[in-house]
N, C-alpha and C positions, 0 to 999 in steps of 0.2 A: 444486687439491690436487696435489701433489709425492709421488709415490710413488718411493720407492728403495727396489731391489730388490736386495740386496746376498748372498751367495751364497756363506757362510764354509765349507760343509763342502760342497764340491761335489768328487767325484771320490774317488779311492784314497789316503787319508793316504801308506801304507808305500810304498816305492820297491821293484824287487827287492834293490836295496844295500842298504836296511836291514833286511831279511828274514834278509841273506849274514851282516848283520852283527849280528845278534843267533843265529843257530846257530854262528858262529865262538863268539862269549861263551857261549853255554850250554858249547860241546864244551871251550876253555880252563876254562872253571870247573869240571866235571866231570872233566874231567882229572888237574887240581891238587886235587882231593877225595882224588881215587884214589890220587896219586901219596904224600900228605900221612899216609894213613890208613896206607896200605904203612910207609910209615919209620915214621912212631910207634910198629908191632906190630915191629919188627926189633930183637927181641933175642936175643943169643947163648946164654941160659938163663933160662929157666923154675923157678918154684919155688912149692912150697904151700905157705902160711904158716898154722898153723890155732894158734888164738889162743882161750882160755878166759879170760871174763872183761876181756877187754882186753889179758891178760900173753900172748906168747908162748909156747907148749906145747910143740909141734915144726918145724921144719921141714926139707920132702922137694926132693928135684930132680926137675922135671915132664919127664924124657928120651922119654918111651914105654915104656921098657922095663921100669918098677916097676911091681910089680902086688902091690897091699899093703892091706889093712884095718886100721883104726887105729880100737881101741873108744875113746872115755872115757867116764870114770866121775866125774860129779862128784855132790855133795850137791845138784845142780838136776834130775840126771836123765842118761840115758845116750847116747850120738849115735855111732853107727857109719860112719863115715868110708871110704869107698872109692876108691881109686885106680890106674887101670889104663890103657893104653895111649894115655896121657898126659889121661887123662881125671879128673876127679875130682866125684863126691858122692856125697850123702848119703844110705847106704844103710838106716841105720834110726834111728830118734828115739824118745826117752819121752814127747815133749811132745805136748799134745793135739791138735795144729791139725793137725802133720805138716808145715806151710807147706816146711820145707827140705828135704823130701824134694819135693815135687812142684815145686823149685824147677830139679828136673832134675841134666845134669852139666854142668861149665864147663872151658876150656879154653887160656884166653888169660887175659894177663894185665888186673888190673885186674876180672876178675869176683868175682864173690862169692857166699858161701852165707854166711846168718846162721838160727842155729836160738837167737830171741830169749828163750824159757822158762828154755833150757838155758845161757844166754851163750856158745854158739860159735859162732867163725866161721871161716870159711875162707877162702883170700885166694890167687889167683894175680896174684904178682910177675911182674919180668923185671929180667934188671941185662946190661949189657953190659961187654963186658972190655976193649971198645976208647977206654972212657974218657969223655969230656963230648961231648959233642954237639956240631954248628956252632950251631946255638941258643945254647946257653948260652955258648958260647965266647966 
């Protein structure tokens, strides 16, 4: 009888170079997470778009420095709107759940408060002055 003894997983697969070279890739990829998250939040102005029923109602410039409650009043129910040192929600609702009020406040663009009983929403934009982007360019 022939016995072969063959011995596929003997020893330390990773080398230290491939250790070097797999936290080199984590730290380049977390890098360009970072760097990537940075630019897409860089815009030169801010704005809250709050929107009844889907139409446009009003909207404010998110600087810091307004400090303004905005009731309305519609036939779904009433939503008190707060907006203060660049911060904005929702400080009181007729609807039963409450959900948009304990949705907190929001502050960048791209967030949102919807208080769905009542159809509104709130909406932080951002637009820049400096034109298209190297993206779209």
């Amino acid at each position: 009888m022939i016995v072969i003894n063959v011995k596929i997983f003997e020893g330390d697969f990773m080398t230290k170079w491939d250790k070097m070279l797999i936290a080199l890739i984590l730290v380049l990829s977390i890098g360009a997470l970072v760097f990537i998250s940075a630019m897409a939040m860089n815009y030169d102005n801010s704005y809250v778009k709050i929107s009844i029923d889907g139409e446009l109602y009003k909207k404010y410039s998110l600087d810091g420095t307004l400090d303004k409650k905005i009731t309305i009043d519609t036939d779904k129910g009433t939503n008190v709107i707060h907006i203060e040192k660049g911060f904005v929600y929702m400080e009181e609702s007729s609807c039963p759940d409450k959900t948009c009020i304990k949705q907190g406040s929001i502050d960048r663009p791209g967030e949102i408060i919807v208080c769905l009983p009542n159809k509104v929403t709130v909406e932080i934009t951002g637009e820049t002055e400096s034109g298209p982007d190297a993206v779209s360019h």
